[in-house]
Every structure is written in C-alpha cells, then in structure tokens.
C-alpha positions as CSV (number, residue, x, y, z in Angstrom):
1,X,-13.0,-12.8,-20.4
2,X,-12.5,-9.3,-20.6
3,X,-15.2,-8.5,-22.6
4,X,-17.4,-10.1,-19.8
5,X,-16.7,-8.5,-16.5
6,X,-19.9,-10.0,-15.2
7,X,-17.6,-13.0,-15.2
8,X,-15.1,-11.5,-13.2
9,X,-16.5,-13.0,-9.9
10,X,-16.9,-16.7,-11.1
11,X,-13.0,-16.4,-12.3
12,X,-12.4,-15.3,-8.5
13,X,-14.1,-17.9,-7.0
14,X,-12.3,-20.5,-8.8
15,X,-8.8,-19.2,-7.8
16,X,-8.0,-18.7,-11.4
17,X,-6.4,-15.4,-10.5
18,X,-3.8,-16.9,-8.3
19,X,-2.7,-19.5,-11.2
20,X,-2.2,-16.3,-13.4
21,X,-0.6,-14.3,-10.5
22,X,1.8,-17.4,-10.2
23,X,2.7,-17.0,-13.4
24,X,4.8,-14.1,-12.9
25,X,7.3,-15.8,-11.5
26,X,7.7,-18.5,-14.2
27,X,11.1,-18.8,-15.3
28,X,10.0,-18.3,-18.9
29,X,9.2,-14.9,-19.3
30,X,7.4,-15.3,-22.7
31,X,5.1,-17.1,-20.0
32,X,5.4,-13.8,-17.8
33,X,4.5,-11.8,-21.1
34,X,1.3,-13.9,-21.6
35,X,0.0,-13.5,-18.1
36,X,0.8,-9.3,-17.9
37,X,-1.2,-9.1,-20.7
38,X,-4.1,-11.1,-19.5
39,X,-3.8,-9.1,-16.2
40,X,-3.7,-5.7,-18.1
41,X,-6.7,-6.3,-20.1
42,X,-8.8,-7.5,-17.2
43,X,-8.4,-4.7,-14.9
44,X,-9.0,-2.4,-17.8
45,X,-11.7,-0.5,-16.6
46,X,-12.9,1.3,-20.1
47,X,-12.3,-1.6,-22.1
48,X,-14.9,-3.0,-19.3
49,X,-17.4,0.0,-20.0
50,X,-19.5,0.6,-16.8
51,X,-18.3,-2.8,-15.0
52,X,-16.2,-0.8,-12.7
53,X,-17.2,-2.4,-9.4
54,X,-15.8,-5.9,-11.0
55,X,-12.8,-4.4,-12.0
56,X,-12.2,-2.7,-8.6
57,X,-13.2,-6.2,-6.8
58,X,-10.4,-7.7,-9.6
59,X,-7.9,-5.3,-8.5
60,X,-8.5,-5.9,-5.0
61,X,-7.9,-9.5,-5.4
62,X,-4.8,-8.5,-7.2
63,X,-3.5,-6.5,-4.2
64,X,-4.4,-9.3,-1.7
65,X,-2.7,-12.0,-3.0
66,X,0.8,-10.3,-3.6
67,X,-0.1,-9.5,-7.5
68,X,1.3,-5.9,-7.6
69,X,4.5,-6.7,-6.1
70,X,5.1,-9.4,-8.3
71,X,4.0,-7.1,-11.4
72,X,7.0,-5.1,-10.5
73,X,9.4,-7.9,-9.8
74,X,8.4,-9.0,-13.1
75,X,9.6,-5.1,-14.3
76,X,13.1,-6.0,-12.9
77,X,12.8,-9.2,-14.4
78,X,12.7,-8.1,-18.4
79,X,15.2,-7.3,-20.6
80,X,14.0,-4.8,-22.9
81,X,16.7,-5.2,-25.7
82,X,14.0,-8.7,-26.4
83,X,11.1,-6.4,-28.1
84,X,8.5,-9.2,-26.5
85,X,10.1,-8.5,-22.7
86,X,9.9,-4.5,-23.6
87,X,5.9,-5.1,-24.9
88,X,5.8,-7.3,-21.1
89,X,7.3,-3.8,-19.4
90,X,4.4,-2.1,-21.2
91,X,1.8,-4.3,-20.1
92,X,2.8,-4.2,-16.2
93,X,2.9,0.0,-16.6
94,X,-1.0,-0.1,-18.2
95,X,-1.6,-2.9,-15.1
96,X,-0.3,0.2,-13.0
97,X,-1.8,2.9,-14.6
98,X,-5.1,1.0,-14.4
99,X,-5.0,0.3,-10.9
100,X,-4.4,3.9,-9.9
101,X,-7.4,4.9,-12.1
102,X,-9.6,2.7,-9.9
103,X,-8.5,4.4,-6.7
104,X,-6.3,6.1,-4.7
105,X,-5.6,3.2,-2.2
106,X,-3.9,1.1,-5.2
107,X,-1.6,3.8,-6.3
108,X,-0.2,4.2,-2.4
109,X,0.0,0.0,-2.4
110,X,2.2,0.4,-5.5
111,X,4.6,2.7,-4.1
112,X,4.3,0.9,-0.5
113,X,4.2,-2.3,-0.8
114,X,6.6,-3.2,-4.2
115,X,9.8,-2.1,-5.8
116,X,8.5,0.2,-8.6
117,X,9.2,3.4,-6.9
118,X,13.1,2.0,-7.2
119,X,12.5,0.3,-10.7
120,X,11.3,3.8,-12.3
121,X,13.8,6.2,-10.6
122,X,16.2,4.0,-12.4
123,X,14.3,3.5,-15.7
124,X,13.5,7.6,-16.2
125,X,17.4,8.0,-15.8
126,X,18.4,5.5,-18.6
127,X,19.8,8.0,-21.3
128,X,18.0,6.3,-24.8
129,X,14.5,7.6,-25.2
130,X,11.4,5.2,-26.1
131,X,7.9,4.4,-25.5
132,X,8.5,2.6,-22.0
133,X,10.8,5.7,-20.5
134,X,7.8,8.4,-21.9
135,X,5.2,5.6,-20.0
136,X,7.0,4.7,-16.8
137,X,7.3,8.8,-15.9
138,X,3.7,9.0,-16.8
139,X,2.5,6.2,-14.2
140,X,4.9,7.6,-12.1
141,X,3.5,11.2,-12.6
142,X,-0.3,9.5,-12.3
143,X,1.2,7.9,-8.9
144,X,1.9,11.1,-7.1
145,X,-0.7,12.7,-8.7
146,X,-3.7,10.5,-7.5
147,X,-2.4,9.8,-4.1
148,X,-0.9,11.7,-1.3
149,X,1.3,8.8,0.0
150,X,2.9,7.8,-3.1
151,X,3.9,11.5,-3.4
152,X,5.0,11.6,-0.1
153,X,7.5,8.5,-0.5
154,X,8.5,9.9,-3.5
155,X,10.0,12.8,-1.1
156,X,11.0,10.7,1.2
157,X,13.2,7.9,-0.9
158,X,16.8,9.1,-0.7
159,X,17.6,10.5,-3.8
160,X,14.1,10.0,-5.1
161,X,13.4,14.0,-5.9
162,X,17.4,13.7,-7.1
163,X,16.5,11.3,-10.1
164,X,13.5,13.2,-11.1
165,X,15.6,16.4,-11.3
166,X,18.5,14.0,-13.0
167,X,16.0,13.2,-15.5
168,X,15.5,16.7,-16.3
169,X,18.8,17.8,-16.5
170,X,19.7,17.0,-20.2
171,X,16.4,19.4,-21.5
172,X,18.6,22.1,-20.2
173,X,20.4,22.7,-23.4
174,X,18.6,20.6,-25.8
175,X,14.6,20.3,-26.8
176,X,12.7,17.0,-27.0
177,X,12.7,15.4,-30.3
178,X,9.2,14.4,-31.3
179,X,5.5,14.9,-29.2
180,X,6.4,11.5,-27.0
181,X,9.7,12.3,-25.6
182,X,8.0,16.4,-25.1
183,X,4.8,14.8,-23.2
184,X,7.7,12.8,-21.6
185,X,9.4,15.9,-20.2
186,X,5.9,17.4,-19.3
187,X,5.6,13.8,-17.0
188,X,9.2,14.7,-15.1
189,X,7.7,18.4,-14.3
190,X,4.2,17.1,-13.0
191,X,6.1,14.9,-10.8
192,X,8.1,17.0,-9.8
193,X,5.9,20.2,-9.0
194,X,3.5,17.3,-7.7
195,X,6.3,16.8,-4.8
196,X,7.2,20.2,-3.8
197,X,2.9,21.3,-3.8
198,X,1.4,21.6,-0.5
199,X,4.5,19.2,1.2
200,X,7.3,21.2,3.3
201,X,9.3,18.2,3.3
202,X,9.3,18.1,-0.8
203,X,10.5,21.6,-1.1
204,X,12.8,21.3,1.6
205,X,14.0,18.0,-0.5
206,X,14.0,19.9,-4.0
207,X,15.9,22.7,-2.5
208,X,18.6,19.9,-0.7
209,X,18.7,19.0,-4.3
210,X,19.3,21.6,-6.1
211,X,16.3,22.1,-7.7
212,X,16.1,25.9,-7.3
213,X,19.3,26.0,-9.6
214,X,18.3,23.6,-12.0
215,X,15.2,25.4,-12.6
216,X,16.9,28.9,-12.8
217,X,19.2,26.9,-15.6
218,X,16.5,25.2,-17.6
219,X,14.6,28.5,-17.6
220,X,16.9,31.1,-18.5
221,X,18.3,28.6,-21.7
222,X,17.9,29.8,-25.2
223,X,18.4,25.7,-26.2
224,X,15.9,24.5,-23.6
225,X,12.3,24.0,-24.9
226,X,9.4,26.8,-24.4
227,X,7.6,24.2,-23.0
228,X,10.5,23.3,-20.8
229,X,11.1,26.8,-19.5
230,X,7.6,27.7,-18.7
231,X,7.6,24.4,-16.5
232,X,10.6,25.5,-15.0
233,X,8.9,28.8,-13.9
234,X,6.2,26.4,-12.8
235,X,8.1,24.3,-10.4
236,X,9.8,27.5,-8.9
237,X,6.1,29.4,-8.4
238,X,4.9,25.9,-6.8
239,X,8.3,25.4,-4.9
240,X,8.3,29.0,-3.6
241,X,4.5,28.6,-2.4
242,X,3.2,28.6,1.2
C-alpha cells in the first residue's frame, strides 16, 4: 500500500485507518509493533515520491481520529530492554518526524494534544546512549524547530528547558563517543538555542535555569567537545540576543 499512495483515499473511505489506529491499544504490543510500522511507512512522504497531498490527507486522518495521541501512548507503552518494543519506539519517532515534515500544524498537535513532550523530556535524560535517545532529541529538535507552538510549550512545561539543559550537563567534562551520540548533542543545542531565539519567555526560562552557567561551564572545558563549546557560545550569543 505504500508504494501506491493513489490508494491512499480508497483505504480512507473504507475506515481501514481506524482498525489500524485501534491497534495501538492492543494489549499485545508485538500487535502495536506491526501497526507503527504500517503507520510509519504510509505517511512516509519520500518513500511516497511526489504523492504528498495523499500523505498530508493520511496524516490528517491520523490527527482526527486520535492517532497521534495514541502513537505516543504507545511510546509509554514499550519496554525497550525487548529489541522488537525499542524497533516499535523507533517507528512512532519516524511517524513523528514524518508528520512534522508535512507541516507545521502536525508538529504543534504533537506537542498539544499528546504526551510526547513528557515522554521525551524523560527519555533524553535516561543516562545509557542508543539509537532511540540520539532520535527522540532529533524529533524533538525538528518539533521546535518547524513550529512556533511546540517551541513555545517547550518553554512553557515546568522544567521542560531544565531537562534539555540536564541532558547537556554530562558533555561538560566528557566528549561524545561516536558521530550518533555527537549529532545527538548537536540535537540538545538546537533545541535549546531553538527556545531561547526570538522568545523572551525562553530566555527568561533558560536563565531561571541556569543556563547562562551551564553554558559558561561547557565552554570554558578543556574535556568538553569542540563541537560542544562552540554550541555553547552559540546558545549564549542567541540567549543574549534582542
């Protein structure tokens, strides 16, 4: 089916959607697996090639009938110490990354109207490093990045800008260890220089933070990263902006 988005409409009209959208709740979640990946290769807009207005109508469809929310329950859901519940976490993060690529409107409805914002604060902060930390701060970066209001709920969580810095905190005296964990810092940095850009109420929240100081840190360390310390100059420049 994915390889025929001219399809896409008739699989609408039959209400096939909502009997994969139901799936997300099945107790079984090697059933849950099955329909995130189904879900992330149909709204898969290059896989698609130029079908993006069925992929957009798709995603719309999604949104209607509760399927983002229940994408990200289905995040809470997994246990990622079962290598088939991590490859599910993966799929729901390329759903999300997919629907913010096909507008701005589906990035705010991620943030708004389901429990990822909470879900990925938490996930950035878990201490091991793999694929699925490195790809939940990259959704998150392309989150704030492609819409206004996600950034701006970022700010306004309570300790939402707190978690990002948090997340930074242990590349003060240490560098990443490989090119994903490295492009995985460079994610935290976007989101957070994201937050404080053109949005009084995200430098006044990085400053309540301490951001200022973790920056000064991270910048002046001869164990932090190049990378790391440029970035930290960065955030300060964008944080210091009018």
């Amino acid at each position: 089916l994915a390889a025929s988005p001219e399809l896409y409409p008739a699989f609408l009209k039959l209400g096939a959607l909502t009997s994969v959208l139901s799936l997300l709740a099945h107790d079984n979640t090697d059933i849950v697996a099955d329909a995130v990946a189904l879900i992330s290769e149909l709204t898969d807009a290059e896989a698609a090639g130029e079908a993006e207005d069925e992929v957009e109508a798709l995603l719309d469809a999604v949104e209607r009938e509760g399927g983002l929310s229940a994408l990200a329950m289905a995040l809470v859901r997994m246990d990622e110490t079962s290598p088939d519940e991590a490859a599910a976490v993966t799929g729901v993060l390329a759903c999300f990354e997919n629907a913010s690529a096909a507008g701005e409107r589906f990035a705010a409805a991620i943030v708004a109207k389901t429990c990822f914002l909470e879900w990925v604060l938490k996930r950035i902060n878990v201490s091991a490093f793999d694929t699925n930390k490195a790809a939940a701060s990259e959704v998150l970066a392309i989150l704030c990045q492609s819409a206004p209001k996600a950034r701006d709920a970022l700010v306004a969580k309570e300790g939402g800008l707190d978690a990002v810095l948090r997340a930074i905190a242990p590349y003060k005296r240490r560098a990443p260890a490989g090119g994903d964990e490295e492009e995985h810092l460079q994610n935290l940095f976007d989101v957070l220089c994201c937050a404080v850009t053109g949005s009084q109420a995200g430098r006044i929240a990085f400053m309540a933070a301490e951001g200022v100081e973790l920056m000064c840190i991270v910048a002046r360390s001869k164990e932090a990263a190049p990378a790391a310390r440029v970035a930290a100059f960065r955030a300060l420049d964008f944080a210091c902006a009018r």
